[in-house]
C-alpha positions as CSV (number, residue, x, y, z in Angstrom):
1,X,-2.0,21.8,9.0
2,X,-2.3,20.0,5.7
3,X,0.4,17.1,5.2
4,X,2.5,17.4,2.5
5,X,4.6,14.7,0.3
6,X,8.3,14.6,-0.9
7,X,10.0,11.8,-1.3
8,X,13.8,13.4,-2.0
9,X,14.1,16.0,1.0
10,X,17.0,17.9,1.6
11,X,17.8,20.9,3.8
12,X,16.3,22.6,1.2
13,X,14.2,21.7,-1.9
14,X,11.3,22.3,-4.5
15,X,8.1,20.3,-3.8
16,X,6.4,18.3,-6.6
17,X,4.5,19.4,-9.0
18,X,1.1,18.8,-8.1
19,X,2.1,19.4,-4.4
20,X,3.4,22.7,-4.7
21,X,0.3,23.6,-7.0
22,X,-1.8,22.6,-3.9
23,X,0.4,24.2,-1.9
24,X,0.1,27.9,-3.9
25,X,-3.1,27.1,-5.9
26,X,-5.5,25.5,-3.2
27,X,-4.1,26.6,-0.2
28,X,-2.9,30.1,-1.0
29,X,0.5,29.9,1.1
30,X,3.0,32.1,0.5
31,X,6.5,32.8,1.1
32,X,7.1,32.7,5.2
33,X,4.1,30.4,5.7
34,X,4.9,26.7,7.1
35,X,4.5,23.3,6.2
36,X,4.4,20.1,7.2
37,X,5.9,17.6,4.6
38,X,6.9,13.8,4.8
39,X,9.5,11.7,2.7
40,X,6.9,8.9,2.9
41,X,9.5,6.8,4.8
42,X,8.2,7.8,8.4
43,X,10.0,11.4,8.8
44,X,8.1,14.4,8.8
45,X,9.4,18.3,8.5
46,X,8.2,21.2,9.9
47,X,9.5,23.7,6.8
48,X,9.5,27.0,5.7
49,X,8.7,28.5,2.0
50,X,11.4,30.4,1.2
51,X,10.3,31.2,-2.6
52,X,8.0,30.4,-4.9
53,X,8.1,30.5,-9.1
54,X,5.1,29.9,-11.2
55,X,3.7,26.6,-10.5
56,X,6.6,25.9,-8.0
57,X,7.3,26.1,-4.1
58,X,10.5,25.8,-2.8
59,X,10.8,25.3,1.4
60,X,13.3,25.2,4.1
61,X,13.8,22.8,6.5
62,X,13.0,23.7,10.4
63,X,12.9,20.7,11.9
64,X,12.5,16.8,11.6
65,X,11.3,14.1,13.6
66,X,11.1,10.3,12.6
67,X,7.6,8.6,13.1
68,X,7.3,4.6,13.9
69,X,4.1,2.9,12.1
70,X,1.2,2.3,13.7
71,X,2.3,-1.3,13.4
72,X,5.1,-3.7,13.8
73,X,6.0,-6.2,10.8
74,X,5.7,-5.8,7.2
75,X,2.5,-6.7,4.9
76,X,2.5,-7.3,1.2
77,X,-0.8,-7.5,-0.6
78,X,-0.3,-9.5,-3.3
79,X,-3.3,-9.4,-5.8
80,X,-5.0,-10.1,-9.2
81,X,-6.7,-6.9,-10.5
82,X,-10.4,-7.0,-11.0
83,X,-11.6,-5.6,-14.8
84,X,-12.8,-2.7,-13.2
85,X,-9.7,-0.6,-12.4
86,X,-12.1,1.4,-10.1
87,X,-12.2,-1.1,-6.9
88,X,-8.8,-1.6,-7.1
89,X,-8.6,2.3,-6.3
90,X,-10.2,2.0,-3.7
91,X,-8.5,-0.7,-2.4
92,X,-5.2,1.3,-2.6
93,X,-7.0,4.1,-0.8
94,X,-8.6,2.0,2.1
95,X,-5.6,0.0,2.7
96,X,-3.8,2.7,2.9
97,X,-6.0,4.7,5.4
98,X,-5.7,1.2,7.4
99,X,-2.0,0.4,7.5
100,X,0.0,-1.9,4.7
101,X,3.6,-1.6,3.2
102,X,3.3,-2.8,0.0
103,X,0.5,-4.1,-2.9
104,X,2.1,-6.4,-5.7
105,X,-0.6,-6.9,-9.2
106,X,-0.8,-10.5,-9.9
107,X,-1.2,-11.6,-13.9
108,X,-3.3,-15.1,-12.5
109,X,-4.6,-18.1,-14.8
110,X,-8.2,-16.3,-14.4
111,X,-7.2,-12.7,-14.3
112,X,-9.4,-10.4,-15.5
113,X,-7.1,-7.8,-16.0
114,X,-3.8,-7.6,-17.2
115,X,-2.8,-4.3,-17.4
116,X,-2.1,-2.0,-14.2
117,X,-1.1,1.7,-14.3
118,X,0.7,1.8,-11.5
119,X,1.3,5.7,-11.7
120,X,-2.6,5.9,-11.1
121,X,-2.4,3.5,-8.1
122,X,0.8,5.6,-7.1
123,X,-1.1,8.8,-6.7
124,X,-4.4,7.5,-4.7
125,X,-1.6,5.8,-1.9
126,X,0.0,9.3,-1.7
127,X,-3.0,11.2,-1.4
128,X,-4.8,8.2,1.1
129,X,-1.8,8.3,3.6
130,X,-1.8,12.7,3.8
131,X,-5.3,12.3,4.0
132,X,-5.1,9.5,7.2
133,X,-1.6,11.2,8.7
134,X,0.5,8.2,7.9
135,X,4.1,9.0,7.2
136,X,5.0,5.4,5.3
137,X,4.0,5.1,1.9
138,X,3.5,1.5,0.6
139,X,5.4,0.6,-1.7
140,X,3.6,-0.1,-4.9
141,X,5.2,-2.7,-7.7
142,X,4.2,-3.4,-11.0
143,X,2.0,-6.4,-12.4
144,X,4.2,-9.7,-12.0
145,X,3.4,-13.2,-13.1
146,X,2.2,-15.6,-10.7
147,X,4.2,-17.9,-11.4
148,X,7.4,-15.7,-10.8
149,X,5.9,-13.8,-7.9
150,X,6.0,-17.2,-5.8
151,X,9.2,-18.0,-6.9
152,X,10.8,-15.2,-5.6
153,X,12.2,-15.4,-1.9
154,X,9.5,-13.4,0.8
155,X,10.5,-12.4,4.4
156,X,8.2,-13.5,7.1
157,X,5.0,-15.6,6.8
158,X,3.3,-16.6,3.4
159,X,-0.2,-17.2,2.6
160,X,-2.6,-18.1,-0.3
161,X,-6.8,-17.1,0.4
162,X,-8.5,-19.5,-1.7
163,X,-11.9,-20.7,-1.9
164,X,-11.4,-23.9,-3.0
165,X,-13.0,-26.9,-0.2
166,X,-10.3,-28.1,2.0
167,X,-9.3,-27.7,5.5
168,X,-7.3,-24.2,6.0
169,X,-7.4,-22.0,9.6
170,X,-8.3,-18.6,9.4
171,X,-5.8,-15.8,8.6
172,X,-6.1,-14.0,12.1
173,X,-5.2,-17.7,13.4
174,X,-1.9,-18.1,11.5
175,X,-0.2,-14.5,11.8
176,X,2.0,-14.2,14.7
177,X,2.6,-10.5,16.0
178,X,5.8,-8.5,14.1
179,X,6.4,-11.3,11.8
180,X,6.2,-10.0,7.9
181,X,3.6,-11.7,6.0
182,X,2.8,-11.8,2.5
183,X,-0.7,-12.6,1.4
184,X,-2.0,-14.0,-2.0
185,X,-5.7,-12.9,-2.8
186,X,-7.0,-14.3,-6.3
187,X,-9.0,-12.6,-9.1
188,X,-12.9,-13.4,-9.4
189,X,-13.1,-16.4,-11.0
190,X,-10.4,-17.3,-8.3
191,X,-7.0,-19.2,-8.6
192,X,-6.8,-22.0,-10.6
193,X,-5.8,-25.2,-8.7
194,X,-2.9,-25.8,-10.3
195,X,-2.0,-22.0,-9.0
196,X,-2.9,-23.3,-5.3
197,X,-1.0,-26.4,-5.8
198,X,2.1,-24.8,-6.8
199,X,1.9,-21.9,-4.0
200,X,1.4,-24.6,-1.3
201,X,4.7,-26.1,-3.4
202,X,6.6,-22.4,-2.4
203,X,5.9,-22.5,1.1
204,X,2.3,-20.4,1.2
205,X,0.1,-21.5,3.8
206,X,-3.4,-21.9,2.1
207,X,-5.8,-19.7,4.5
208,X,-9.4,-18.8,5.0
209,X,-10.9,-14.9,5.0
210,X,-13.9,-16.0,6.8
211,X,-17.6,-17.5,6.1
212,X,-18.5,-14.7,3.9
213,X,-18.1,-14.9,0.1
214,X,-15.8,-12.1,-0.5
215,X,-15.0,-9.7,-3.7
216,X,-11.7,-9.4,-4.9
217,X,-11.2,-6.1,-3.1
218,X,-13.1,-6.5,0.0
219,X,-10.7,-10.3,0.5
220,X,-7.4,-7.8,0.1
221,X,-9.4,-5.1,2.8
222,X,-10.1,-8.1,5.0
223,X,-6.6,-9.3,4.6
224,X,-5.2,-6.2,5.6
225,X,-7.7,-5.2,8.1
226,X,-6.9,-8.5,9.9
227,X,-2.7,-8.0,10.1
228,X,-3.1,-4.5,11.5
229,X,-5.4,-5.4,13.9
230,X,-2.7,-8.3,14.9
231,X,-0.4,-6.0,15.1
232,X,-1.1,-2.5,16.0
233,X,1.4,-1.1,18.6
Protein backbone atom coordinates (compact mmCIF):
# COMPACT_ATOMS: atom_id res chain seq x y z
CA UNK A 1 0.00 0.00 0.00
CA UNK A 2 1.47 3.37 -1.08
CA UNK A 3 2.37 5.80 1.93
CA UNK A 4 0.87 8.81 1.97
CA UNK A 5 1.89 12.44 3.63
CA UNK A 6 -0.15 14.99 5.75
CA UNK A 7 1.26 16.92 8.04
CA UNK A 8 -2.11 18.47 9.80
CA UNK A 9 -4.25 15.24 10.43
CA UNK A 10 -7.39 15.34 12.02
CA UNK A 11 -10.21 12.83 12.44
CA UNK A 12 -10.99 13.83 9.22
CA UNK A 13 -9.31 15.93 6.55
CA UNK A 14 -8.37 16.85 2.83
CA UNK A 15 -4.93 15.57 1.69
CA UNK A 16 -2.49 17.94 -0.17
CA UNK A 17 -2.59 18.86 -3.28
CA UNK A 18 -0.20 16.95 -5.13
CA UNK A 19 -0.99 13.98 -2.66
CA UNK A 20 -4.51 13.72 -3.36
CA UNK A 21 -3.72 14.14 -7.26
CA UNK A 22 -1.55 10.92 -6.76
CA UNK A 23 -3.96 9.60 -4.82
CA UNK A 24 -7.01 10.05 -7.63
CA UNK A 25 -4.75 10.74 -10.75
CA UNK A 26 -1.95 7.92 -10.38
CA UNK A 27 -3.52 5.53 -8.32
CA UNK A 28 -7.06 5.62 -9.37
CA UNK A 29 -8.65 5.27 -5.69
CA UNK A 30 -11.84 6.11 -5.10
CA UNK A 31 -14.28 6.76 -2.52
CA UNK A 32 -14.31 3.54 0.06
CA UNK A 33 -10.74 2.60 -0.91
CA UNK A 34 -7.96 2.94 2.05
CA UNK A 35 -4.96 4.65 2.75
CA UNK A 36 -2.09 4.73 4.58
CA UNK A 37 -1.00 8.35 5.45
CA UNK A 38 1.69 9.74 7.99
CA UNK A 39 1.90 13.33 9.73
CA UNK A 40 5.69 12.98 9.17
CA UNK A 41 6.16 13.06 12.96
CA UNK A 42 6.25 9.09 13.39
CA UNK A 43 2.22 8.34 13.40
CA UNK A 44 0.75 6.58 10.60
CA UNK A 45 -3.22 6.22 9.73
CA UNK A 46 -4.96 3.56 8.26
CA UNK A 47 -7.92 5.98 6.63
CA UNK A 48 -10.78 5.84 4.53
CA UNK A 49 -11.79 8.21 1.42
CA UNK A 50 -14.93 9.39 2.19
CA UNK A 51 -15.25 11.98 -0.90
CA UNK A 52 -13.39 13.27 -3.44
CA UNK A 53 -13.86 16.89 -5.49
CA UNK A 54 -11.82 17.65 -8.58
CA UNK A 55 -8.25 17.54 -7.80
CA UNK A 56 -9.07 16.83 -4.10
CA UNK A 57 -9.40 13.61 -1.68
CA UNK A 58 -10.80 13.93 1.58
CA UNK A 59 -10.28 10.61 4.16
CA UNK A 60 -11.41 9.29 7.34
CA UNK A 61 -9.55 8.27 10.00
CA UNK A 62 -9.64 4.29 11.02
CA UNK A 63 -6.91 3.88 13.03
CA UNK A 64 -3.47 5.25 14.28
CA UNK A 65 -0.43 3.95 15.61
CA UNK A 66 2.83 5.89 16.65
CA UNK A 67 6.19 4.61 14.98
CA UNK A 68 9.69 5.02 16.95
CA UNK A 69 12.77 5.87 14.36
CA UNK A 70 14.94 3.48 13.32
CA UNK A 71 17.37 5.37 15.53
CA UNK A 72 17.88 6.88 18.90
CA UNK A 73 19.34 10.61 19.08
CA UNK A 74 19.00 13.50 16.86
CA UNK A 75 21.28 14.44 13.75
CA UNK A 76 21.62 17.76 12.15
CA UNK A 77 23.45 18.07 8.86
CA UNK A 78 24.70 21.22 8.73
CA UNK A 79 26.03 22.11 5.13
CA UNK A 80 27.33 24.63 2.49
CA UNK A 81 25.48 24.04 -0.80
CA UNK A 82 27.57 23.01 -3.81
CA UNK A 83 26.81 25.34 -7.22
CA UNK A 84 25.12 22.51 -8.56
CA UNK A 85 21.72 22.47 -6.80
CA UNK A 86 21.48 18.82 -8.24
CA UNK A 87 23.81 16.86 -5.65
CA UNK A 88 22.37 18.60 -2.97
CA UNK A 89 19.04 16.72 -4.05
CA UNK A 90 20.35 13.91 -3.86
CA UNK A 91 21.75 14.39 -0.77
CA UNK A 92 18.29 15.20 0.73
CA UNK A 93 16.95 12.04 -0.94
CA UNK A 94 19.73 9.60 0.32
CA UNK A 95 19.85 10.97 3.71
CA UNK A 96 16.62 10.62 3.97
CA UNK A 97 16.31 6.94 2.74
CA UNK A 98 19.19 6.43 5.45
CA UNK A 99 17.87 8.18 8.65
CA UNK A 100 18.59 12.04 9.70
CA UNK A 101 16.33 14.75 11.50
CA UNK A 102 17.32 17.72 10.11
CA UNK A 103 19.72 19.47 7.18
CA UNK A 104 20.65 23.30 7.93
CA UNK A 105 22.32 25.38 4.31
CA UNK A 106 25.38 26.99 5.39
CA UNK A 107 26.31 30.68 3.57
CA UNK A 108 30.41 29.70 4.29
CA UNK A 109 33.54 32.06 3.45
CA UNK A 110 33.96 29.73 0.21
CA UNK A 111 30.43 28.92 -0.60
CA UNK A 112 29.60 28.36 -3.87
CA UNK A 113 26.10 28.89 -3.51
CA UNK A 114 24.15 31.17 -1.79
CA UNK A 115 20.83 30.66 -2.55
CA UNK A 116 18.72 27.52 -1.45
CA UNK A 117 15.05 26.83 -2.34
CA UNK A 118 14.16 25.08 0.29
CA UNK A 119 10.54 24.25 -1.08
CA UNK A 120 12.50 22.11 -3.73
CA UNK A 121 14.59 20.38 -0.92
CA UNK A 122 11.14 20.09 0.97
CA UNK A 123 9.47 18.00 -1.60
CA UNK A 124 12.50 15.43 -2.45
CA UNK A 125 12.62 14.67 1.73
CA UNK A 126 8.75 14.00 1.56
CA UNK A 127 8.81 11.91 -1.42
CA UNK A 128 12.46 10.02 -0.07
CA UNK A 129 10.91 9.07 3.35
CA UNK A 130 7.23 7.51 1.51
CA UNK A 131 9.49 6.00 -0.81
CA UNK A 132 11.94 4.25 2.18
CA UNK A 133 8.66 3.83 4.76
CA UNK A 134 9.99 6.29 7.25
CA UNK A 135 7.34 8.10 9.21
CA UNK A 136 9.80 11.27 10.49
CA UNK A 137 10.43 13.84 8.15
CA UNK A 138 13.59 15.86 8.70
CA UNK A 139 13.19 19.00 9.36
CA UNK A 140 14.57 21.16 6.70
CA UNK A 141 15.69 25.08 7.56
CA UNK A 142 16.63 27.71 5.44
CA UNK A 143 20.26 28.96 4.39
CA UNK A 144 21.95 30.55 7.72
CA UNK A 145 25.20 32.25 8.06
CA UNK A 146 28.03 30.53 9.52
CA UNK A 147 28.77 32.64 11.64
CA UNK A 148 25.29 32.73 13.36
CA UNK A 149 24.65 29.08 12.87
CA UNK A 150 27.57 28.39 15.51
CA UNK A 151 26.47 30.89 17.68
CA UNK A 152 23.35 29.49 18.31
CA UNK A 153 23.02 26.89 21.27
CA UNK A 154 22.92 22.87 19.79
CA UNK A 155 21.76 19.94 21.92
CA UNK A 156 24.01 16.99 22.09
CA UNK A 157 27.52 16.61 20.51
CA UNK A 158 29.06 19.19 17.91
CA UNK A 159 31.47 18.64 15.19
CA UNK A 160 33.32 20.45 12.38
CA UNK A 161 34.79 17.85 9.19
CA UNK A 162 37.55 19.78 7.83
CA UNK A 163 40.46 18.89 5.78
CA UNK A 164 42.79 21.12 6.97
CA UNK A 165 46.31 19.02 8.48
CA UNK A 166 45.99 18.55 12.14
CA UNK A 167 45.34 15.89 14.56
CA UNK A 168 41.35 15.12 14.66
CA UNK A 169 39.73 11.22 15.50
CA UNK A 170 37.38 9.98 13.32
CA UNK A 171 33.61 10.79 13.53
CA UNK A 172 32.42 7.13 14.24
CA UNK A 173 35.20 7.49 17.19
CA UNK A 174 33.66 10.59 18.85
CA UNK A 175 29.68 9.89 18.62
CA UNK A 176 28.42 8.13 21.64
CA UNK A 177 25.07 6.10 21.15
CA UNK A 178 21.60 8.41 21.64
CA UNK A 179 23.45 11.54 22.13
CA UNK A 180 22.21 14.36 19.48
CA UNK A 181 24.93 15.50 17.28
CA UNK A 182 25.25 18.25 14.92
CA UNK A 183 27.76 18.05 12.19
CA UNK A 184 29.42 20.86 10.09
CA UNK A 185 30.46 19.73 6.44
CA UNK A 186 32.14 22.64 4.39
CA UNK A 187 31.60 23.63 0.65
CA UNK A 188 34.33 22.61 -2.03
CA UNK A 189 36.89 24.88 -1.61
CA UNK A 190 36.40 23.97 2.12
CA UNK A 191 36.14 26.17 5.36
CA UNK A 192 38.28 28.88 5.63
CA UNK A 193 40.54 28.65 8.75
CA UNK A 194 39.36 31.38 10.39
CA UNK A 195 35.80 29.43 10.00
CA UNK A 196 37.57 26.23 11.82
CA UNK A 197 39.11 28.44 14.35
CA UNK A 198 36.06 30.11 15.40
CA UNK A 199 33.90 26.65 15.43
CA UNK A 200 36.51 25.00 17.64
CA UNK A 201 35.92 28.60 19.72
CA UNK A 202 31.82 27.39 19.95
CA UNK A 203 32.56 24.03 21.26
CA UNK A 204 32.75 21.88 17.70
CA UNK A 205 34.94 19.12 17.88
CA UNK A 206 37.03 19.28 14.61
CA UNK A 207 36.62 15.53 13.09
CA UNK A 208 37.87 13.44 10.28
CA UNK A 209 35.37 11.51 7.48
CA UNK A 210 38.02 9.11 6.64
CA UNK A 211 41.26 8.76 4.18
CA UNK A 212 39.30 9.37 1.21
CA UNK A 213 38.98 12.83 -0.39
CA UNK A 214 35.32 13.43 -0.23
CA UNK A 215 32.76 15.71 -2.26
CA UNK A 216 30.63 18.03 -0.54
CA UNK A 217 27.65 15.59 -0.69
CA UNK A 218 29.24 12.35 -0.36
CA UNK A 219 31.16 14.02 3.27
CA UNK A 220 27.29 14.90 4.46
CA UNK A 221 26.21 10.98 3.18
CA UNK A 222 29.23 9.73 5.12
CA UNK A 223 28.34 11.85 8.02
CA UNK A 224 25.04 10.60 8.20
CA UNK A 225 25.69 7.07 7.13
CA UNK A 226 28.18 6.93 10.14
CA UNK A 227 25.52 8.26 13.13
CA UNK A 228 22.80 5.84 11.98
CA UNK A 229 24.96 3.12 11.91
CA UNK A 230 26.05 4.27 15.70
CA UNK A 231 22.84 4.30 16.50
CA UNK A 232 20.35 2.13 14.90
CA UNK A 233 17.94 0.43 17.45
Amino acid sequence: MALFFAPDIETTWELPEEESAHCLRVLRLGVGDELEVTDGKGKIFRTKIVSTAGKRCTVEALDVKSIEKGWNGNLTIAIAPTKNMDRMEWLAEKATEIGWDRVSFLNCRFSERKVVKTDRIERIVVSAMKQSLKFHKPQVDEMVDFKKFIAAERPGAKFIAHCYDEDKRLLKDCLVPGEDATVLIGPEGDFSKEEVESAMKAGFIPVSLGNSRLRTETAGLVACHTFILKNER
